[in-house]
Phi, psi and omega in degrees: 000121164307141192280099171280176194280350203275325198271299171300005186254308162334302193285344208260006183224347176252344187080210184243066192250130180289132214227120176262128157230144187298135170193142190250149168239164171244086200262115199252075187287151160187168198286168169223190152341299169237023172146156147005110169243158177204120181290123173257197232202032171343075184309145175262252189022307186236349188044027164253138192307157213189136158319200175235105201215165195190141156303135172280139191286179167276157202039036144262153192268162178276321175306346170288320183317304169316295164324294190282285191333308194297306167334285178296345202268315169249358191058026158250117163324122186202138175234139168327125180255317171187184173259126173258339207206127171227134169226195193245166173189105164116190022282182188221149166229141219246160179286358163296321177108354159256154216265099179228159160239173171209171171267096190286139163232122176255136173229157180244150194219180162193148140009080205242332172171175201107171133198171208277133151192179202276119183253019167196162320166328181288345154245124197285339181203170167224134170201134107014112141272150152275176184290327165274043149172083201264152208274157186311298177274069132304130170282133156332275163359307190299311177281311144353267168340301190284331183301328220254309186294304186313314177293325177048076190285157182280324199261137163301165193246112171252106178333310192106207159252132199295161183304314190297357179241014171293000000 
C-alpha cells in the first residue's frame, strides 16, 4: 500500500517508532457461474493476492476509504453494502524499520460500474476468484475477511486481534 502523506510527515518526527493507523479492506463479491466471485489484488510488494485495503486518510470516513481504494486500485466503481469485521493487524514491522499496527474495518461490497484493472502501481493484476477457490498466495487474514463478508453475518464480527499477527 502507498505510504499517504499524512503517514510520511508523521514518520518524519516520530522515526520508526510504532504507530496506529486507521485501515479499510474492501471484500468486493459479485455472482459467478458456480457460486460467488470475490476480486483480489495481486500485490507488487509482495506479489500475493490481497483484499483491496488502504489507510484512512484524515477526516475520511473508512467505508469512504473502501471506495476510493477500489477506484485508485481497480478501476471499479463499488458501493458498500455493511461493515462485517473489525480487527487488530500488528504490530508489523516493514524493512525500512518502521513499526505499524492498524485498525481493520472490513466491508462487503459490489460493483456499480467500471471494469477491472490495475489503476495504480500497488497491484501487477486484479482478478475474479470463486470464493472456494482462492489462490494458494493469499494471506490468511485475506481469507478470513472473505469467509466473514461471504457468510454475511447479522451482527458485526469483532475479530480481535487476528491470531496471525499476535
Amino acid at each position: 500500500m502507498t505510504t499517504p502523506d499524512f503517514v510520511l510527515r508523521l514518520r518524519a518526527a516520530i522515526g520508526h517508532d510504532p504507530l496506529w493507523l486507521i485501515g479499510a479492506s474492501a471484500i468486493v463479491l459479485r455472482p459467478g457461474d458456480t457460486g460467488q466471485q470475490v476480486l483480489l489484488g495481486k500485490r507488487s510488494d509482495s506479489g500475493r493476492w490481497s483484499s483491496i485495503d488502504g489507510i484512512v486518510e484524515p477526516g475520511e470516513a473508512p467505508e469512504e476509504t473502501a471506495v476510493r481504494e477500489c477506484l485508485e486500485e481497480t478501476e471499479l466503481a463499488v458501493e458498500v453494502e455493511r461493515l462485517v469485521m473489525t480487527g487488530v493487524l500488528g504490530p508489523i514491522r516493514y524493512p525500512n524499520g518502521d513499526v505499524c499496527s492498524f485498525v481493520d474495518h472490513v466491508f462487503r461490497c459490489h460493483v456499480t460500474g467500471g471494469r477491472a484493472g490495475t489503476g495504480d502501481r500497488e497491484n501487477t493484476a486484479v482478478r475474479w476468484f470463486g470464493v472456494d477457490t482462492l489462490p494458494a498466495d493469499i494471506d490468511p487474514v485475506v481469507v478470513r475477511r472473505i469467509r466473514v463478508a461471504v457468510e454475511n453475518p447479522r451482527e458485526v464480527v469483532l475479530a480481535g486481534r487476528y491470531p496471525e499477527y499476535a
